[in-house]
N, C-alpha and C positions, 0 to 999 in steps of 0.2 A: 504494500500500500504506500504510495506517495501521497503526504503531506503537507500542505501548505496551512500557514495561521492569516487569520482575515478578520476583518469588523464587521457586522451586519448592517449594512445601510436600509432595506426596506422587506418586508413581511409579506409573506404570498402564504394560499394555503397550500400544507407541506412542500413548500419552498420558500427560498429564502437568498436574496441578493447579497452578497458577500465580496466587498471591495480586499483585494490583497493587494502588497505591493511589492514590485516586483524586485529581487535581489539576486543576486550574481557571486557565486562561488568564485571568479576570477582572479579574485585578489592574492588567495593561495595558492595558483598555479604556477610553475615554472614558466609556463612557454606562453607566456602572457603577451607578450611582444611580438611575437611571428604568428599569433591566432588572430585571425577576421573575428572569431567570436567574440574577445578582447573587443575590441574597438567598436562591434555592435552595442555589448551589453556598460557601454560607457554613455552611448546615446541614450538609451533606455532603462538605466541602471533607476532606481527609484521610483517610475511611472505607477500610478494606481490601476487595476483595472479592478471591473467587475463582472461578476461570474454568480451564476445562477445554482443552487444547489439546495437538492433535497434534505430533508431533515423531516425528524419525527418528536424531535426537543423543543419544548416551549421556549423561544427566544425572544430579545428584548432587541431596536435599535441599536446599538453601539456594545451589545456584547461579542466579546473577541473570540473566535470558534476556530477550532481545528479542521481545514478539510481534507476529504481523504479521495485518492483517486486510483483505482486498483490498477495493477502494472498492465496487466491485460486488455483493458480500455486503452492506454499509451499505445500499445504495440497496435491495436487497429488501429486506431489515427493516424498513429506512424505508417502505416502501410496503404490505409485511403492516401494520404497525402502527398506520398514518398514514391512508391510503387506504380499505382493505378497509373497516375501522368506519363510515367518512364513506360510503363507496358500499353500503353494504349498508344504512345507515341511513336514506340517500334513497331507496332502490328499496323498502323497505320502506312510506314513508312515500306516497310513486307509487303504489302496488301496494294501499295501502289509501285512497285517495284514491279511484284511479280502480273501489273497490268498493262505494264508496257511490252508485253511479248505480247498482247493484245492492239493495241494500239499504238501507233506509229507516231512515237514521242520521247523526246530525251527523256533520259531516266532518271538522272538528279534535278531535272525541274519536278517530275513526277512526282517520286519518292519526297521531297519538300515539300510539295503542298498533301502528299501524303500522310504528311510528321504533323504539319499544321492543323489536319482534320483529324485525326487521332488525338495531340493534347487536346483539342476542341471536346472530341467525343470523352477523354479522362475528364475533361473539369465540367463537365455538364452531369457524369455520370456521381461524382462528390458530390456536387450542388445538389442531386436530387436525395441522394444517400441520405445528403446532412439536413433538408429538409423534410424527409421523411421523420427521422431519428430524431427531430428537436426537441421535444418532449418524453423521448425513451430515456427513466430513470439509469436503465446500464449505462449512459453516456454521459448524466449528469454526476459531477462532486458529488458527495454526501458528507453532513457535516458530523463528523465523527466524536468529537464533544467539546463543552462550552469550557475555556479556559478562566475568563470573567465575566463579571456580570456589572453592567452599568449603573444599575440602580442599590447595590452592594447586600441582595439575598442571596442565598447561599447557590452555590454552584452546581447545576445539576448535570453529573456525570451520565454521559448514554453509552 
């Protein structure tokens, strides 16, 4: 389970708006200086965002919550996000390759508007993935338990 701490900015029923902000492990890396990642998370290093997340725990505005996001949930996003593009972009670029033994046309213009219409066909098929799933709990945080309480009752562990 990966964990991030957050504040509760606004109350849904069993859900719940949860500002984190965001921080950067960089500091204690060695290769800090030859990493793009370095130098991305120095633009973005502090940024707040907000993020949606289930819960079953009676919360308050500005209490600070644990969220949890199970490794499994990562590894499909990472692979909608990561994969699908890359393989839809090669089947694409295949797919028009092997149509110019059809039709009497260069092949690297082909096979490029090939690649073009396959990333097309990967981000459309995300797009629809991710608006299917927007309301699927598997894909939402869940808020794993209340670290404080803003209005100072006692803390209720879930």
């Amino acid at each position: 389970m990966i964990e991030e701490t957050g504040t509760v900015v606004s109350l849904d029923s069993g859900k719940v708006w949860v500002e984190i902000v965001r921080q950067t492990a960089c500091n204690s890396c060695a290769a800090q200086k030859g990493c793009g990642h370095s130098v991305l998370d120095k633009i973005y290093e502090g940024r707040r965002h907000q993020v949606m997340a289930s819960t079953d725990i009676k919360l308050e505005v500005g209490d600070e919550v644990i969220l949890g996001v199970p490794e499994n949930t990562v590894f499909k996003g990472s692979f909608m996000l990561y994969l699908v593009p890359l393989l839809s972009t090669l089947g694409g670029m295949w797919l028009a390759g092997m149509l110019t033994a059809v039709v009497n046309f260069h092949q690297d213009v082909l096979s490029a508007f090939g690649a073009c219409v396959g990333i097309g066909v990967g981000a459309w098929f995300i797009r629809t993935h991710s608006s299917r799933n927007e309301d699927n709990p598997d894909y939402l945080p869940a808020v794993m338990r209340c670290v404080s309480r803003v209005n100072d009752q006692p803390i209720q562990i879930g």
